[in-house]
SERO-4910 file (N, C-alpha, C, O; in steps of 0.05 Angstrom, whole numbers):
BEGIN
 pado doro    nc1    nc2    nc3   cac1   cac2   cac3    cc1    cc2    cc3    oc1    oc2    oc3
  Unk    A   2138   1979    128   2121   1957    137   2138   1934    145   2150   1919    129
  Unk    A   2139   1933    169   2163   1907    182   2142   1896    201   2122   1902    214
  Unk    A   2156   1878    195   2146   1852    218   2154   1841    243   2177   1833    239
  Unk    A   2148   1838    263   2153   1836    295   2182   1835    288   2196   1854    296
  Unk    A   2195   1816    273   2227   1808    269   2247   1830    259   2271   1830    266
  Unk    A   2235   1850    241   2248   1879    244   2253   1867    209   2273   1877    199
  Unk    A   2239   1850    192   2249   1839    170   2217   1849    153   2197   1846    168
  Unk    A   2212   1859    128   2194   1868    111   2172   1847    112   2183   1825    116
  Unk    A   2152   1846    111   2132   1843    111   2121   1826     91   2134   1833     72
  Unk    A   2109   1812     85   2096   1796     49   2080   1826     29   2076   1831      5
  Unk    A   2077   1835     46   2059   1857     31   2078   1886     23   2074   1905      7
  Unk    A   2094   1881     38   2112   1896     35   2133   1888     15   2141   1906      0
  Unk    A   2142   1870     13   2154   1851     -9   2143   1853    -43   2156   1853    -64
  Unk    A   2113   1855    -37   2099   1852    -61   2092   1876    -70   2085   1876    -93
  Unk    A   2090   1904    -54   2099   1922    -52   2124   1935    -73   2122   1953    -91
  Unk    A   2138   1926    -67   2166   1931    -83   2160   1912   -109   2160   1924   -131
  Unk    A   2155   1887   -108   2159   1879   -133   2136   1894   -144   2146   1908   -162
  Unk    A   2116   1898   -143   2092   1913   -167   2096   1940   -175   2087   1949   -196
  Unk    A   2111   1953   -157   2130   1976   -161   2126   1994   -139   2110   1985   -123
  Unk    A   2136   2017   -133   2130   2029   -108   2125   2059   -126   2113   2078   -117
  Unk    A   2138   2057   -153   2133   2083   -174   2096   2082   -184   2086   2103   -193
  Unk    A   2079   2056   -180   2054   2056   -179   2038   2059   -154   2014   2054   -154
  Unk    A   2058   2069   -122   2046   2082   -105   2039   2105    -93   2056   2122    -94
  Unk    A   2021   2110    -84   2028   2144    -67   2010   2135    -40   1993   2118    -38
  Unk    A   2020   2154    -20   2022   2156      4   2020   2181     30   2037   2199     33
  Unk    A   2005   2180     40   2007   2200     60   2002   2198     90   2009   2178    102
  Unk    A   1995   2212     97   1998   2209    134   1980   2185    140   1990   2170    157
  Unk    A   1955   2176    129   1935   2161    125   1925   2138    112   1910   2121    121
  Unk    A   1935   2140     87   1926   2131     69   1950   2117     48   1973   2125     48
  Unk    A   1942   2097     33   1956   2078     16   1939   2080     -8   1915   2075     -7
  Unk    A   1953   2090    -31   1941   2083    -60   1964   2071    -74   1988   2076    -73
  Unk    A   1944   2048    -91   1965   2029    -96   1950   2020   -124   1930   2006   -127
  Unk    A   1966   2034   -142   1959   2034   -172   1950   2057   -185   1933   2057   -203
  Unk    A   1961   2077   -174   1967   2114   -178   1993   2117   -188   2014   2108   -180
  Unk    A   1988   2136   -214   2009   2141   -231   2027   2163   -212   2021   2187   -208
  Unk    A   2055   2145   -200   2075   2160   -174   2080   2183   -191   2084   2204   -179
  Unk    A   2079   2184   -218   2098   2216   -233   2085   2239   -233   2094   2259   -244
  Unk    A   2055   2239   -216   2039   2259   -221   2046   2276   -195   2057   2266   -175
  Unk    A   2039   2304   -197   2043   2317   -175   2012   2316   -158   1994   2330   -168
  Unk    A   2006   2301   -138   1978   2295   -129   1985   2308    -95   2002   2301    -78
  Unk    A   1961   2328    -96   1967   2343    -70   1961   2317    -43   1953   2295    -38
  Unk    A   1974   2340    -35   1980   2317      4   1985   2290     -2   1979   2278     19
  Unk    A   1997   2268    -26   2009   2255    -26   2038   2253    -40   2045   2268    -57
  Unk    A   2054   2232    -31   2083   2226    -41   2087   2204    -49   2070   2187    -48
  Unk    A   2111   2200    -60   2110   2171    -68   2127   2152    -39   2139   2158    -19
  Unk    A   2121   2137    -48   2116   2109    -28   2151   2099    -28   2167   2098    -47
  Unk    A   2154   2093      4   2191   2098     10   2186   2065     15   2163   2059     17
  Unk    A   2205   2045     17   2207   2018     27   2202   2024     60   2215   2040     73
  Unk    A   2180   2005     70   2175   1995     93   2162   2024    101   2175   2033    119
  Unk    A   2142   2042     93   2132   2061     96   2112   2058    122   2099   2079    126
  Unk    A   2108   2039    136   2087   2032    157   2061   2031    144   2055   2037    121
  Unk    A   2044   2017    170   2018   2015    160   2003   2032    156   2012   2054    162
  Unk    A   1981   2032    146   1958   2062    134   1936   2055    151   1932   2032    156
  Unk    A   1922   2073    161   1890   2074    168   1870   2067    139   1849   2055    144
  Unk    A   1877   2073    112   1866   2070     93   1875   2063     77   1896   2074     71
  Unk    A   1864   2037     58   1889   2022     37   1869   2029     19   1846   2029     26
  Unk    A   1877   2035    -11   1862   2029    -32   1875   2022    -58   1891   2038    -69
  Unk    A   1866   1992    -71   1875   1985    -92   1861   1993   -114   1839   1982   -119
  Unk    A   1870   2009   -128   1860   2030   -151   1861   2012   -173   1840   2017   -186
  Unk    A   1872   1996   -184   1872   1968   -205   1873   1940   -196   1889   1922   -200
  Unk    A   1844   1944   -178   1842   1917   -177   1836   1892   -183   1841   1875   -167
  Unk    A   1824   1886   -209   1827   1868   -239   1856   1854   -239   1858   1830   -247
  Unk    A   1876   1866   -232   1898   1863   -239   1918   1859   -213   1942   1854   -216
  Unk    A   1906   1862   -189   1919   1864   -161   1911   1835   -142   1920   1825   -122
  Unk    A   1901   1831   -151   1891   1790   -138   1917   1789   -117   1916   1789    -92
  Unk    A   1937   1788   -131   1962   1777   -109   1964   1794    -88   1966   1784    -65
  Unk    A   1965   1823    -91   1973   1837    -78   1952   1842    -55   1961   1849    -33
  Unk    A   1926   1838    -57   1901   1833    -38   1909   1809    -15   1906   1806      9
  Unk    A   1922   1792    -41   1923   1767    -18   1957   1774      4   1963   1772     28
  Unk    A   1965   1779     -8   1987   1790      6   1982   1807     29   1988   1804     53
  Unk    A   1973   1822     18   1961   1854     48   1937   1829     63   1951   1819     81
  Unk    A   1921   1822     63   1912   1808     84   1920   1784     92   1905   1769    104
  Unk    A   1948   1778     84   1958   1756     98   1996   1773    108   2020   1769    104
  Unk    A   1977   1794    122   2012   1815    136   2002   1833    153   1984   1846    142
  Unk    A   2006   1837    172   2012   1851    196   1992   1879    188   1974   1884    204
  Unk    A   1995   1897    161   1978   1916    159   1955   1915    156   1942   1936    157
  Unk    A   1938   1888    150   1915   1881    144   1893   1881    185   1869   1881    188
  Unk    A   1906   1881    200   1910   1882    221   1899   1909    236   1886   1909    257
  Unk    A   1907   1932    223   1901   1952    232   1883   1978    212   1877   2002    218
  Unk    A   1876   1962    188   1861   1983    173   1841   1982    178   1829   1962    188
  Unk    A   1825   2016    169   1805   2018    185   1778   2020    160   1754   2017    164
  Unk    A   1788   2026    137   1785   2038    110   1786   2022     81   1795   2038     64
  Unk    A   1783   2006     74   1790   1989     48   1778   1994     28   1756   2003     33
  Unk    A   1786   1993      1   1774   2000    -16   1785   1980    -43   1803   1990    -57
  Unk    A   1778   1958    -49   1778   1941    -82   1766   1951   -105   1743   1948   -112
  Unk    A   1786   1963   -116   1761   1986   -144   1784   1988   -162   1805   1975   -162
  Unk    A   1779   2001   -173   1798   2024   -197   1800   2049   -192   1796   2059   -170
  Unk    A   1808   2062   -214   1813   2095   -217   1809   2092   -248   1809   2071   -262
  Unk    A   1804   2129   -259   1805   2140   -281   1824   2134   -303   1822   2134   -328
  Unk    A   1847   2127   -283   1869   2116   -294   1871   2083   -309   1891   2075   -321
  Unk    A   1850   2069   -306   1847   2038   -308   1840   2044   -335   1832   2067   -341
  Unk    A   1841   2024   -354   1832   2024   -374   1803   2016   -376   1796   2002   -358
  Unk    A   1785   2022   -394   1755   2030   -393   1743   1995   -395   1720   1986   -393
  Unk    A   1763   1984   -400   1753   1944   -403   1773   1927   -383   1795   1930   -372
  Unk    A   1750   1906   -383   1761   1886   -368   1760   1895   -341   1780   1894   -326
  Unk    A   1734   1904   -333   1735   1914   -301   1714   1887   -276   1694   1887   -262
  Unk    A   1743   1864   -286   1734   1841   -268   1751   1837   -240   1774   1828   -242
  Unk    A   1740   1843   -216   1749   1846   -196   1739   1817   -179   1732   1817   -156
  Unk    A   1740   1801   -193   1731   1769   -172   1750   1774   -160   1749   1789   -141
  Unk    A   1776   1761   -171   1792   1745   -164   1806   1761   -136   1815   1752   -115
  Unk    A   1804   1792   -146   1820   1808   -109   1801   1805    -93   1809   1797    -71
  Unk    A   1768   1809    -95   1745   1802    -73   1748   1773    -66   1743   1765    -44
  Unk    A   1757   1759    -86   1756   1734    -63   1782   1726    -50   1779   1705    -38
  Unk    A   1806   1736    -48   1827   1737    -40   1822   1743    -15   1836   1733      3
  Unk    A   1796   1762     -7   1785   1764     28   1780   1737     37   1781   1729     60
  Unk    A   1774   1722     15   1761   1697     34   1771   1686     64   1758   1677     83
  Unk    A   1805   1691     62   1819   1676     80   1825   1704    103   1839   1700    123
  Unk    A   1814   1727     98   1820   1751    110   1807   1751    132   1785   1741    129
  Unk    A   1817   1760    164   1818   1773    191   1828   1800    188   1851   1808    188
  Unk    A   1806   1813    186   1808   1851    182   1798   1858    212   1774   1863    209
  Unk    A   1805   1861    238   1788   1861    262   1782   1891    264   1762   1897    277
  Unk    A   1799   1912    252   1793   1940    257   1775   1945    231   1764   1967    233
  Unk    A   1771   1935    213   1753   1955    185   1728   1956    189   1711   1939    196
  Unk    A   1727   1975    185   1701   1992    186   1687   2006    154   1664   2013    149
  Unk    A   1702   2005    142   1690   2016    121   1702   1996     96   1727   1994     94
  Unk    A   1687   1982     79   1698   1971     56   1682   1980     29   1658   1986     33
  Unk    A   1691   1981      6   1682   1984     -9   1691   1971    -28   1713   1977    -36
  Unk    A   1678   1952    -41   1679   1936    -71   1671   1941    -99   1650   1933   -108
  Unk    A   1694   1958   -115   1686   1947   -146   1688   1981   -146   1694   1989   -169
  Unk    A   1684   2000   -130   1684   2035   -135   1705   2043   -149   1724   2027   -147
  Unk    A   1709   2062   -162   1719   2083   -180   1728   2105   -154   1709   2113   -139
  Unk    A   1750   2113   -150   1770   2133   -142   1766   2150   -160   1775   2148   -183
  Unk    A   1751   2170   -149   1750   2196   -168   1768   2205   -168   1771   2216   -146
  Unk    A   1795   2209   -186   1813   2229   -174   1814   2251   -199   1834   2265   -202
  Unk    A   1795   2251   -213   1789   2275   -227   1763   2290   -229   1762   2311   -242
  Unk    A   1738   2276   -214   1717   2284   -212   1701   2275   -241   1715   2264   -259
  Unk    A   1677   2278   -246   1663   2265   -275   1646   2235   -261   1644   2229   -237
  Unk    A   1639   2224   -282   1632   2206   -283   1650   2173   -264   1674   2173   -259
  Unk    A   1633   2148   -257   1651   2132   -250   1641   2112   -269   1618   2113   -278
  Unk    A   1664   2087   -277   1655   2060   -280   1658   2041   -262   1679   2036   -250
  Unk    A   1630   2026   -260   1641   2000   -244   1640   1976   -265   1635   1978   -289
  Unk    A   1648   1947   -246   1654   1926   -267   1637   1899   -253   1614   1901   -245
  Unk    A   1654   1876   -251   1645   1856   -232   1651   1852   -209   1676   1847   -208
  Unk    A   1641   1852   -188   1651   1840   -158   1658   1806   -151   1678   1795   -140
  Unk    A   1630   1794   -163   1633   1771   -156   1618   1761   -129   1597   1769   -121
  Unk    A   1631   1744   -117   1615   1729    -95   1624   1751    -67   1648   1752    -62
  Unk    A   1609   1765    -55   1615   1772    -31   1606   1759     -8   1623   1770      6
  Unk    A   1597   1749      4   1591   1730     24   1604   1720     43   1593   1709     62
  Unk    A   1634   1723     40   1662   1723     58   1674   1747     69   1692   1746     86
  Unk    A   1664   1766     60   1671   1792     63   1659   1796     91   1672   1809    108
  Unk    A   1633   1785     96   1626   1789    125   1630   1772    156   1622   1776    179
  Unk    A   1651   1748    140   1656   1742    165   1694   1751    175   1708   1747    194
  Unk    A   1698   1765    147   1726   1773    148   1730   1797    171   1748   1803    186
  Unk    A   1709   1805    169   1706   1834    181   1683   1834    199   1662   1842    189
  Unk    A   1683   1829    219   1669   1822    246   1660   1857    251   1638   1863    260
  Unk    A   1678   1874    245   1673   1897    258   1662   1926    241   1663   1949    248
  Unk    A   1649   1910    211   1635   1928    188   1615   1944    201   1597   1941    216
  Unk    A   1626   1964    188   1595   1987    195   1579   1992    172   1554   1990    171
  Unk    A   1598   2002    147   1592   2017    122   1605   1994     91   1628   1994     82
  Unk    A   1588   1981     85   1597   1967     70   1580   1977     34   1556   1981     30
  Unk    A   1601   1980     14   1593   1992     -5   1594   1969    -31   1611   1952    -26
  Unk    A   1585   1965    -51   1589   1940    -72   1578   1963    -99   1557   1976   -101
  Unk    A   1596   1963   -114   1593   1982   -143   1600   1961   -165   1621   1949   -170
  Unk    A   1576   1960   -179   1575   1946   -199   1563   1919   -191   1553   1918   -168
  Unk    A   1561   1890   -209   1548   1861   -207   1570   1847   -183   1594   1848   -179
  Unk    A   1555   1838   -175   1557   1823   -152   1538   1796   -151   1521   1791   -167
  Unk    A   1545   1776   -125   1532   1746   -120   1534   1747    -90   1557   1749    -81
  Unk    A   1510   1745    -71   1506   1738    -53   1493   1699    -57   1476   1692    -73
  Unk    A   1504   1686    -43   1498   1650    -43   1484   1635    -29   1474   1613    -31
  Unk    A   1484   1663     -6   1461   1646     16   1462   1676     35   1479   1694     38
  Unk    A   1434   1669     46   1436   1701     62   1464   1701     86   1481   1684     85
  Unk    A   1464   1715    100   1481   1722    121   1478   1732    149   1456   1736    159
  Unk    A   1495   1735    160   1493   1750    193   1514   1764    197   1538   1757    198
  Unk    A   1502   1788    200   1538   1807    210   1511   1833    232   1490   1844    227
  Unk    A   1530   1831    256   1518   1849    283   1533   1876    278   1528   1894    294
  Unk    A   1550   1880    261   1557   1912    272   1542   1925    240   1532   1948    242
  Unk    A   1542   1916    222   1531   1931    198   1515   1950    201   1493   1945    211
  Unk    A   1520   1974    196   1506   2005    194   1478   2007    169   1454   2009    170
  Unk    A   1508   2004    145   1498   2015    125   1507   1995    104   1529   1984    104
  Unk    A   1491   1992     88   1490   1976     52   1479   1987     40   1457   1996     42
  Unk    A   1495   1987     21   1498   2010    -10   1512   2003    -27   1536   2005    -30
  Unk    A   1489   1989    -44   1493   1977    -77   1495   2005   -105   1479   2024   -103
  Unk    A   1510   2005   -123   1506   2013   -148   1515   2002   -169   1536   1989   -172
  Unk    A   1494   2009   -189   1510   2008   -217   1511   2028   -231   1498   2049   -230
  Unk    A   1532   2018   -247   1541   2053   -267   1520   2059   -283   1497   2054   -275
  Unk    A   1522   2070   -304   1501   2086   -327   1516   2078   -357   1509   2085   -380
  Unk    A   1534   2065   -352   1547   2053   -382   1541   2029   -397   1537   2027   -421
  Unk    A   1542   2012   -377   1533   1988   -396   1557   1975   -380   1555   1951   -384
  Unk    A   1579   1981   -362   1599   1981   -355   1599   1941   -339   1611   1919   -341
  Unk    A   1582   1952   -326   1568   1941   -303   1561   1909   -310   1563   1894   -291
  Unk    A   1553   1900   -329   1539   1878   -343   1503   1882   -335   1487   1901   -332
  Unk    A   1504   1851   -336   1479   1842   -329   1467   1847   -289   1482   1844   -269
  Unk    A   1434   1857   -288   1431   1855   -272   1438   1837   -243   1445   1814   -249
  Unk    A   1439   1842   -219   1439   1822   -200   1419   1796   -210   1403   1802   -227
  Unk    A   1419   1771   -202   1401   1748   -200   1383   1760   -182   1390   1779   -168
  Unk    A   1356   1748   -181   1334   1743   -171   1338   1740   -130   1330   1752   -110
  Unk    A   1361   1711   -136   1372   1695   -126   1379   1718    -97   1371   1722    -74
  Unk    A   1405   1729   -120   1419   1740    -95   1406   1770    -80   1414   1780    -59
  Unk    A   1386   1781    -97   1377   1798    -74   1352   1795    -51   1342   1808    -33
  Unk    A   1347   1764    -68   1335   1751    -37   1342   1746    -17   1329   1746      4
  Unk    A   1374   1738    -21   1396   1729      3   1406   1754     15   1418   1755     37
  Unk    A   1402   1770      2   1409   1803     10   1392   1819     21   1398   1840     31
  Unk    A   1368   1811     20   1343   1830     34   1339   1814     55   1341   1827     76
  Unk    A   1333   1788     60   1335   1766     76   1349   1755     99   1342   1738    115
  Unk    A   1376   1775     95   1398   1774    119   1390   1780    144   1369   1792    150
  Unk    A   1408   1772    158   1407   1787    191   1421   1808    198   1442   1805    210
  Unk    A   1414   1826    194   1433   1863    201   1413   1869    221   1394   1881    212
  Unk    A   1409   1863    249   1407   1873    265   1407   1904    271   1388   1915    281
  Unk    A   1435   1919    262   1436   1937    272   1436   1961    238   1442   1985    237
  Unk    A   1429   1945    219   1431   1968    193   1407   1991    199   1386   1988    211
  Unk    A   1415   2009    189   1399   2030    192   1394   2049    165   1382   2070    161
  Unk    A   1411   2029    148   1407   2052    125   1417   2024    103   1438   2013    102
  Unk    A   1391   2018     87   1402   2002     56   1392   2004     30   1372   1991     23
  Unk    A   1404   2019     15   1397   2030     -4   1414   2011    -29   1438   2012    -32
  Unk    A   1397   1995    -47   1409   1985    -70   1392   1996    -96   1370   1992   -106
  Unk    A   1414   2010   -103   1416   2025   -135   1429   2006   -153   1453   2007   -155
  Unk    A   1413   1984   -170   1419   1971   -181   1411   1967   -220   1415   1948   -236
  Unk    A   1400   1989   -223   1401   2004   -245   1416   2022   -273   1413   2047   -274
  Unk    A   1428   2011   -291   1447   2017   -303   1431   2037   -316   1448   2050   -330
  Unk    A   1414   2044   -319   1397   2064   -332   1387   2048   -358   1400   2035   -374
  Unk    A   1356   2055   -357   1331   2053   -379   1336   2019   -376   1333   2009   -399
  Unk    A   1341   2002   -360   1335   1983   -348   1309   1968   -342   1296   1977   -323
  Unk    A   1299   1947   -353   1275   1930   -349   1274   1928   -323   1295   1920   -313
  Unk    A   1244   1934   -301   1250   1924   -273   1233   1897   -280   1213   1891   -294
  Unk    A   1260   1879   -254   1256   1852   -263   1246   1828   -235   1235   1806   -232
  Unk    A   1257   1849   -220   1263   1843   -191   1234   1845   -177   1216   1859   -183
  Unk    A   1235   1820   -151   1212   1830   -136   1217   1820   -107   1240   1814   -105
  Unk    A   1210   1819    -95   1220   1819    -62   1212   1798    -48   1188   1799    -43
  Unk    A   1224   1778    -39   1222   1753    -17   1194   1767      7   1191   1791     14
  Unk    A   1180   1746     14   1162   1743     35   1174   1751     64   1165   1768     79
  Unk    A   1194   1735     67   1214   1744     98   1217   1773     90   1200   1784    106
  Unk    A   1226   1792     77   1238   1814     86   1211   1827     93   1212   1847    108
  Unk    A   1186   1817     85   1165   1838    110   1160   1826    134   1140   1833    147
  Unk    A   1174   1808    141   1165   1797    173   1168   1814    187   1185   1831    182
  Unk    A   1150   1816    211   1156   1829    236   1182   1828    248   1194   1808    251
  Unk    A   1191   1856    256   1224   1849    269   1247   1848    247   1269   1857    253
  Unk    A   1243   1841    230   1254   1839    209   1284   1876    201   1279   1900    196
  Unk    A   1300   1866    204   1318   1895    197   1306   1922    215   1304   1945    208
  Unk    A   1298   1907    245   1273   1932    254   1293   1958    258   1279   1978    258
  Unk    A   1316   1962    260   1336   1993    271   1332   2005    240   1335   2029    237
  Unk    A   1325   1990    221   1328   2008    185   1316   2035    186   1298   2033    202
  Unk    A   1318   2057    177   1310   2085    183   1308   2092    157   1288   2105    154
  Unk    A   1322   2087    130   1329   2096    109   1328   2067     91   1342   2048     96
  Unk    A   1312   2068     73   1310   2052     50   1300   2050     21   1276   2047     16
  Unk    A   1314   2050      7   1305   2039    -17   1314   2028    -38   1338   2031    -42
  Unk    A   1300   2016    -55   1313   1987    -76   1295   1993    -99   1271   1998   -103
  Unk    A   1318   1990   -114   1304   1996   -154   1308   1969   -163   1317   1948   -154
  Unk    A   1292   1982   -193   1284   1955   -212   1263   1934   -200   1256   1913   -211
  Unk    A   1256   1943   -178   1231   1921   -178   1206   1924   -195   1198   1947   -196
  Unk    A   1188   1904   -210   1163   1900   -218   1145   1917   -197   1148   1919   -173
  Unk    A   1125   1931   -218   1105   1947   -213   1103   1946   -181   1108   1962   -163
  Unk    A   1090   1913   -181   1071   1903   -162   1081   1907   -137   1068   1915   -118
  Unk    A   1114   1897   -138   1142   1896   -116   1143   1926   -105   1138   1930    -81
  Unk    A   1151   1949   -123   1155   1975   -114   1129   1987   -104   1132   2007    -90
  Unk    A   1105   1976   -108   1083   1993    -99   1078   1970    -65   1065   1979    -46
  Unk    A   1087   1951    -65   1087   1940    -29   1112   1955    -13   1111   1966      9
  Unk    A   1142   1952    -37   1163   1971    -29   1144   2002     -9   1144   2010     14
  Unk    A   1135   2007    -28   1125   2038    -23   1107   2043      9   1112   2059     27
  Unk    A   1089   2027      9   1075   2028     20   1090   2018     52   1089   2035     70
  Unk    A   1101   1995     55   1115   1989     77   1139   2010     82   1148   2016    104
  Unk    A   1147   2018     60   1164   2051     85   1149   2066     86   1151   2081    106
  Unk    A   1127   2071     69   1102   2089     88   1091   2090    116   1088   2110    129
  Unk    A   1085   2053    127   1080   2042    147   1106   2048    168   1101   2055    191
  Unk    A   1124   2045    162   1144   2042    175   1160   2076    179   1173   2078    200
  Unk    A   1159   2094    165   1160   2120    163   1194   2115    147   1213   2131    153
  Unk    A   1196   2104    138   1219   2102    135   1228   2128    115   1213   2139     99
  Unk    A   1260   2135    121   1264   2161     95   1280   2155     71   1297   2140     79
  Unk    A   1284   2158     45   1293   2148     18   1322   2153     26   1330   2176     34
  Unk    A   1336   2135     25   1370   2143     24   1391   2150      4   1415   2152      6
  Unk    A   1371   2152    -19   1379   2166    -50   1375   2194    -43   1390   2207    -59
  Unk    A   1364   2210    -28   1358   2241    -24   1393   2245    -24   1409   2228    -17
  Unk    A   1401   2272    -35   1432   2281    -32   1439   2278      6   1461   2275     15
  Unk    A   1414   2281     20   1430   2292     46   1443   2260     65   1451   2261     88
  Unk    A   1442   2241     54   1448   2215     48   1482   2202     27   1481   2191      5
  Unk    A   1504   2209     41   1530   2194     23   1530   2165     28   1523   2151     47
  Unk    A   1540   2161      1   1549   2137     -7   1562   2138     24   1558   2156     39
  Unk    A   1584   2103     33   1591   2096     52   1620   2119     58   1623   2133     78
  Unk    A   1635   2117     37   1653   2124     35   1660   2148     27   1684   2155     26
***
């Protein structure tokens, strides 16, 4: 990873200092907080100035703040197409607070990403995932002008609704542990149903840690006319009785199809 001057990079720098024995690497892809001593098919460990990736993912991100801010303030932040702020199996089962690397986007120009995902679990053994905290996302969409598939695993804060024209797809979860904390606010999935996605076609928020009180109920704007009109696929948990039975009925009206069915992936 060099820079126009033929001299390493900030991210590349920080790279080396966090270790390059906690990277692996392949034709594609960047994992960064992968135990390098394992034998992990189709990847290697990570050489100094290895070039940029189509796909970066910080597998301990609780603990990677700097290194977020680093990669989107260097030359490879530039050309990824793929992002991912989460953990792995490998993270220890506490302390899965991921503010501080989600907001490290704040100051981020990502012009090629297309796919992000916040707060997800890297299966790299298959089983179960944990998520933790996200935090405020609301910067995330003007970082990335060019989102299609945007994913948020685990609690999160939307502050005020938003506008993003290329958005596909939104896809909320929470784990089944307890992992997760406390529900979303009231607040923020008003500012989240409320937005301007023009072009979403698929939003599905699974916000349910299991045997969960529904607490939630749904803003007046999201049934306006015109309103999210390209949506094809929808649905939202934990709402009150009253909420899920208008839920119901307006994708009835609307023909809309459930995007929890299997034939429906997550973004990523």
């Amino acid at each position: 990873m060099l820079a126009c001057d033929g001299t390493s990079t900030r991210f590349a720098k920080a790279l080396e200092q966090y270790g390059l024995d906690k990277c692996l690497i392949n034709e594609t892809t960047l994992w960064i907080g992968a135990d390098g001593s394992r034998d992990w098919p189709n990847f290697r460990r990570v050489p100094p100035n290895p070039g940029p990736r189509r796909q970066v993912e910080f597998l301990a991100a609780p603990h990677q703040a700097d290194l977020v801010a680093a990669f989107v303030a260097s030359p490879e932040a530039l050309v990824v197409e793929e992002l991912l702020i989460g953990t792995s199996p490998e993270f220890p089962t506490a302390g899965f607070d991921m503010t501080a690397a989600v907001a490290a986007l704040e100051a981020a120009h990502l012009p090629s990403l297309t796919t992000l995902d916040l707060g997800d679990m890297q299966n790299l053994y298959g089983g179960f995932r944990l998520f933790g905290t996200v935090g405020e996302i609301g910067h995330v969409f003007a970082a990335a002008p060019c989102l299609r598939h945007l994913g948020v695993f685990g609690h999160f804060a939307l502050a005020t609704p938003v506008r993003h024209d290329t958005l596909e797809t939104l896809f909320t979860e929470f784990d089944d542990f307890g992992i997760t904390g406390e529900p979303i606010s009231q607040a923020t999935l008003d500012h989240l149903v409320t937005s301007s996605f023009p072009r979403l076609s698929t939003l599905h928020l699974d916000m349910d840690e299991g045997g969960g009180d529904e607490t939630l109920t749904l803003p007046e704007p999201f049934f306006s006319p015109g309103h999210l009109s390209r949506l094809e696929r929808l649905d939202i948990d934990r709402l009150v009785p009253e909420a899920k039975a208008r839920l119901d009925a307006y994708r009835r009206a609307r023909r809309l199809m459930d995007p929890s069915l299997p034939s429906v992936p997550a973004p990523r």
